[in-house]
VEXVOFI-945033 format. One line per 10 residues: number of its first residue (from 0); their letters; for each residue x, y, z of C-alpha. Coordinates in Angstrom, 1 decimal. Layout:
NUM) a) X/Y/Z | ...
END
This chain:
0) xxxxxxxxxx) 53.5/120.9/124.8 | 55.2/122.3/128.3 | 52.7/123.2/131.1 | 53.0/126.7/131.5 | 51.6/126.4/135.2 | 54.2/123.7/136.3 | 56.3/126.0/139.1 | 60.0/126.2/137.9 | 62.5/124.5/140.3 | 64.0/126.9/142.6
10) xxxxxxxxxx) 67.8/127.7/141.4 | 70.5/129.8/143.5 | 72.0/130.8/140.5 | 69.1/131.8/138.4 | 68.0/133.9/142.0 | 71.6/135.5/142.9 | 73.4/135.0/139.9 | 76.5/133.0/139.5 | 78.4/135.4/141.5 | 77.2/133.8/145.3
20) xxxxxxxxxx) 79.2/136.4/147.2 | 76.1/138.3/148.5 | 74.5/135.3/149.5 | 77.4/134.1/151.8 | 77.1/138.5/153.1 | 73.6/137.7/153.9 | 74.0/134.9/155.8 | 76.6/135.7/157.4 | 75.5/139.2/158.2 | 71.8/137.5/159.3
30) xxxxxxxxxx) 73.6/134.7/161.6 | 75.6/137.5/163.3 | 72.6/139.8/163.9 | 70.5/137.0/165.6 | 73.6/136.5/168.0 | 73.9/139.6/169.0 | 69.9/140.2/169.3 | 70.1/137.0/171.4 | 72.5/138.4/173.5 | 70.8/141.8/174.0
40) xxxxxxxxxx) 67.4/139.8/175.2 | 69.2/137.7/177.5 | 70.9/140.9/178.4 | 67.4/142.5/179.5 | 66.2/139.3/181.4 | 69.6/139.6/183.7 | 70.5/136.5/182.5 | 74.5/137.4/180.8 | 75.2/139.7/183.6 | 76.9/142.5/181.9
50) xxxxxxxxxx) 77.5/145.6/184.1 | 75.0/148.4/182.8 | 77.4/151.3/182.5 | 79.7/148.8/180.3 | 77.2/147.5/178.0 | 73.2/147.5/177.8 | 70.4/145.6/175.9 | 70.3/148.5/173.6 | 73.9/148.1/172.5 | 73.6/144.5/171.3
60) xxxxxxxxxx) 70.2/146.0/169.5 | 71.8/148.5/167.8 | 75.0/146.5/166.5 | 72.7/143.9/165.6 | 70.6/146.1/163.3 | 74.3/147.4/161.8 | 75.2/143.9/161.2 | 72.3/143.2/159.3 | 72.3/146.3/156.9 | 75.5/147.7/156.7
70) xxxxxxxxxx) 77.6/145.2/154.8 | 75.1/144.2/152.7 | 74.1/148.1/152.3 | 77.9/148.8/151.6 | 79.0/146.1/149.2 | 75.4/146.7/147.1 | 76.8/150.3/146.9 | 80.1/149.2/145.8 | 78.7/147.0/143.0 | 77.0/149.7/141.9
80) xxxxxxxxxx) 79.6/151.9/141.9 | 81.2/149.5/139.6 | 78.9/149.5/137.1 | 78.6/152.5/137.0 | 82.1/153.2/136.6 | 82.2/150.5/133.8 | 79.0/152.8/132.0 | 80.8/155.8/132.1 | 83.4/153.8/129.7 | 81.1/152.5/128.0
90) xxxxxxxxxx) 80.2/155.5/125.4 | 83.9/155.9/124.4 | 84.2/152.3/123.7 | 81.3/152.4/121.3 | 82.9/155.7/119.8 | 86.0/154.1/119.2 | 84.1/150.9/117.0 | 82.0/153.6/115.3 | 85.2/155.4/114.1 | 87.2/152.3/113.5
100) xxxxxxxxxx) 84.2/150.7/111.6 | 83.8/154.3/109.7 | 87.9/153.9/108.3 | 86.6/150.3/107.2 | 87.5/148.1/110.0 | 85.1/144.9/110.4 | 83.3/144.4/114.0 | 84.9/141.9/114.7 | 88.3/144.3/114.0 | 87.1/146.8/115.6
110) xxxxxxxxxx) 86.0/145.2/118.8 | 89.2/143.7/119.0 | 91.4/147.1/118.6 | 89.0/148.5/120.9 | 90.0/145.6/123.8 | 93.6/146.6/123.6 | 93.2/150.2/124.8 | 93.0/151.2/128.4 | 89.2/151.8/129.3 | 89.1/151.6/132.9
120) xxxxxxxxxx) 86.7/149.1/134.6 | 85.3/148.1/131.3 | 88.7/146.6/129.9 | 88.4/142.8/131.9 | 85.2/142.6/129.8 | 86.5/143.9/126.7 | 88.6/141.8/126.7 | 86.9/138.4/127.4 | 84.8/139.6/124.8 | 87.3/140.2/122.2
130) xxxxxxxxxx) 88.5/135.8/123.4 | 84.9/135.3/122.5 | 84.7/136.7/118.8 | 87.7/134.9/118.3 | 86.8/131.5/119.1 | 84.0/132.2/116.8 | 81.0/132.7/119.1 | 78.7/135.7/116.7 | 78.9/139.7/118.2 | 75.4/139.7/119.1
140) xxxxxxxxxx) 76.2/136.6/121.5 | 79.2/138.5/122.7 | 77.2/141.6/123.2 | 74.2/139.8/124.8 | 76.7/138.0/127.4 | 78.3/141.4/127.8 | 74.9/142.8/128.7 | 74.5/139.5/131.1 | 77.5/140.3/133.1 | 77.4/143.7/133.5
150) xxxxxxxxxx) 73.6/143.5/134.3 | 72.8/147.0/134.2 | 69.1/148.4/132.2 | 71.5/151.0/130.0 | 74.0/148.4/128.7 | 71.2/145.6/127.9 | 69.5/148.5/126.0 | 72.7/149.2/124.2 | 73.3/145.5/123.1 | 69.5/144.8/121.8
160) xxxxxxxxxx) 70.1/148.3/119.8 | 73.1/147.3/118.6 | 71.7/144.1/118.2 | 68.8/144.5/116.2 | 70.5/147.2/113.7 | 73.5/145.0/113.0 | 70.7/142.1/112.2 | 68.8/144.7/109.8 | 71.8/146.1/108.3 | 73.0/149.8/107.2
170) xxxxxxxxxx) 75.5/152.0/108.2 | 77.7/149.9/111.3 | 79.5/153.0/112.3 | 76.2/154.7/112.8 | 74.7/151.9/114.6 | 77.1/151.9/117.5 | 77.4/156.2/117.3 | 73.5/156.4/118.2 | 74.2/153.8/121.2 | 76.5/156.1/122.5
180) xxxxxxxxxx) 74.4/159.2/122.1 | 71.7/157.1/123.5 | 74.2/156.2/126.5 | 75.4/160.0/127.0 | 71.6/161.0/127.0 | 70.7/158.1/129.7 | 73.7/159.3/132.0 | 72.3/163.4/131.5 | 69.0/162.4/132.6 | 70.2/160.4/135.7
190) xxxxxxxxxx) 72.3/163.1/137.0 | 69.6/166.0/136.3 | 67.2/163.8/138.4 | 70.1/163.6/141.2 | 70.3/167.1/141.3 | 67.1/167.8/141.7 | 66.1/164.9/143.8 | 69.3/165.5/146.2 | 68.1/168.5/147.8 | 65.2/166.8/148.9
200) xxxxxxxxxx) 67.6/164.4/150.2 | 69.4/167.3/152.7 | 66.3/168.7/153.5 | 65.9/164.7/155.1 | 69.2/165.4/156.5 | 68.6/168.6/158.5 | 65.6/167.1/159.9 | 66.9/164.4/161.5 | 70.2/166.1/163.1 | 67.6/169.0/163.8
210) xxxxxxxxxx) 65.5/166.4/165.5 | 68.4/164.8/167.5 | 69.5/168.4/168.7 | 66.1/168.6/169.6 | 65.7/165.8/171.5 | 69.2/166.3/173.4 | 68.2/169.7/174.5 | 64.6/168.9/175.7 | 67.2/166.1/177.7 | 69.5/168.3/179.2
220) xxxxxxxxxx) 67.0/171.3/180.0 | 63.3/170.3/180.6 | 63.9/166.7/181.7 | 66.9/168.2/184.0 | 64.9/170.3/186.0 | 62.4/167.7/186.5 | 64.6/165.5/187.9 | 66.4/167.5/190.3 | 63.0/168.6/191.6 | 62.1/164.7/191.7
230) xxxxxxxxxx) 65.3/164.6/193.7 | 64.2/166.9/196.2 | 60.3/166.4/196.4 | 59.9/162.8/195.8 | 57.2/161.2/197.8 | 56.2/164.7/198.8 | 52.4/165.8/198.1 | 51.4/168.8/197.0 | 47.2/169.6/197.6 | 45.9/166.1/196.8
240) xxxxxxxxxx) 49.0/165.3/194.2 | 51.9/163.1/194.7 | 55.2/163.8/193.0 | 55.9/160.5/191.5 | 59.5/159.1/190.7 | 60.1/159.4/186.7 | 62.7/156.6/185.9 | 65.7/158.4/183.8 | 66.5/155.4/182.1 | 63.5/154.2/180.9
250) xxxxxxxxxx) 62.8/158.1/179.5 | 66.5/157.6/177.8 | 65.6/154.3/175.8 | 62.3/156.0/175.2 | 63.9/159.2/173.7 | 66.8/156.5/171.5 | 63.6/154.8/169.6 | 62.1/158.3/168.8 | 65.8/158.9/167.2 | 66.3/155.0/166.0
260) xxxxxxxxxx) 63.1/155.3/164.0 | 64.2/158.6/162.5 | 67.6/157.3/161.7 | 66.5/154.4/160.2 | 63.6/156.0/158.3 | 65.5/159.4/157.2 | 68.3/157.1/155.9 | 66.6/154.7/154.1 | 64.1/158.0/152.3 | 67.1/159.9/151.7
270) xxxxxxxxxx) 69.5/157.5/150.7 | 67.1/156.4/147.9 | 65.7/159.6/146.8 | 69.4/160.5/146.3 | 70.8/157.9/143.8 | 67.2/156.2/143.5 | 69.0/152.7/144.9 | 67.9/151.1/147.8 | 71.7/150.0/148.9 | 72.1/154.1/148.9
280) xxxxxxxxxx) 69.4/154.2/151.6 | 70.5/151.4/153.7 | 74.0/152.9/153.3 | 73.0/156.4/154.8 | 70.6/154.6/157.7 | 73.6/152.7/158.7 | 75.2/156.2/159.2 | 72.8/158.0/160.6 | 71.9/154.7/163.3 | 75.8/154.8/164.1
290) xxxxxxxxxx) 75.7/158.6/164.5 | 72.4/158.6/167.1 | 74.4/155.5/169.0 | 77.1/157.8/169.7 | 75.3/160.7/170.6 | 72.9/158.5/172.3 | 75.6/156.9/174.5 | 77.8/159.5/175.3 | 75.8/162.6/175.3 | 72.1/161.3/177.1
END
């Protein structure tokens, strides 16, 4: 008898999948970030001696926080735009067994007519399964590894559905019409909740260039007229009070956390309230962080 409490050995593949291509992102896209944090601390100490007005500390912050989420935000996103593209297919595939099966075609027939036809992303994987059935590996195996590659909840629903009715018997062109209903329903529900869930998404939006508006003209108005009358009274008292020097710069990286934070934060909330996918959020706070860098730089 095994011991359930023996820990299982530690396996790249049964962590990222065989697929290591996110793994070499990450680790390439960490490696890069520590340089360039590296490089904006030694920046601060005065050790590189890069001229101020060229390039600051907060540069090599900033592009070290966009190395480290947005390609691993972006190719996330495209992965899952892939899938989803290959679910979207996926209901006319099953429609086409069910009415092949329904003019009595065998699975195994009407998985391979199916495979010959043009259905987008899904066809590469139609196709290896159609090689599959024919070198005589069963259609629930060639569903199940289906469902393995494609590694999305909807199609590992479909294939223990299909699964399990092709295993009890009845009606096959049934069978594989109620996975795609089941499919079509799946894909109504998600966009209804995107809809809804997306204006809460702009409403994040607004606040943070609201915010950053904000921020610019409390800079360019309050803060203005506070230093030029710095400029004139410094050192000067007034009753008992001194005017004290206010250092611009240090106000100026103060103000680009406030709108870091908010970029970073608004992003990352809206992002994922949007398409309810963390790679969505780090997507949109890799925009927004680029957006207040650019305002930050050349507007402040």
């Amino acid at each position: 008898m095994k011991n359930p409490f023996i820990p299982k050995k530690y396996n790249v593949k049964r962590m990222y999948g065989k697929g290591t291509t996110i793994l070499i992102l990450t680790v390439l896209s960490s490696c890069f970030s520590i340089i360039l944090f590296l490089l904006g601390f030694l920046t601060l100490i005065g050790v590189t001696g890069f001229p101020e007005d060229i390039v600051s500390w907060v540069d090599f912050m900033v592009f070290g926080i966009l190395s480290a989420i947005g390609p691993i935000g972006f190719y996330n996103h495209l992965m899952a735009k892939k899938k989803k593209d290959v679910e979207d297919q996926l209901p006319d595939f099953l429609r086409e067994i069910s009415s092949s099966a329904a003019s009595g075609m065998t699975v195994f027939d009407a998985i391979n007519s199916a495979a010959r036809g043009d259905h987008g992303r899904l066809t590469p994987e139609l196709q290896r399964m159609s090689a599959q059935l024919s070198w005589g590996i069963p259609v629930n195996e060639a569903l199940d590894d289906l469902a393995k590659r494609i590694n999305t909840d909807t199609v590992k629903r479909m294939a223990i559905t299909v699964n399990k009715a092709l295993e009890i018997g009845g009606n096959t062109s049934s069978v594989f019409n109620a996975a795609a209903r089941e499919i079509d329903q799946a894909k109504l529900v998600e966009e209804q909740r995107k809809v809804e869930m997306s204006m809460y998404s702009i409403v994040i939006f607004i606040s943070f260039f609201v915010f950053l508006a904000v921020i610019l003209i409390i800079d360019k108005t309050i803060f203005q007229a506070i230093f030029d009358l710095q400029d004139q009274m410094a050192g000067q008292s007034i009753g008992n009070m001194r005017i004290a020097a206010i250092d611009h710069t240090l106000l100026k990286y103060t103000f680009f956390s406030f709108i870091l934070v908010q970029s970073l934060g608004g992003g990352l909330l809206g992002g994922f309230m949007m398409d309810g996918r963390l790679s969505s959020g780090v997507r949109f706070g890799f925009i927004l962080v680029l957006i207040s860098f650019f305002v930050f730089k050349f507007m402040f």
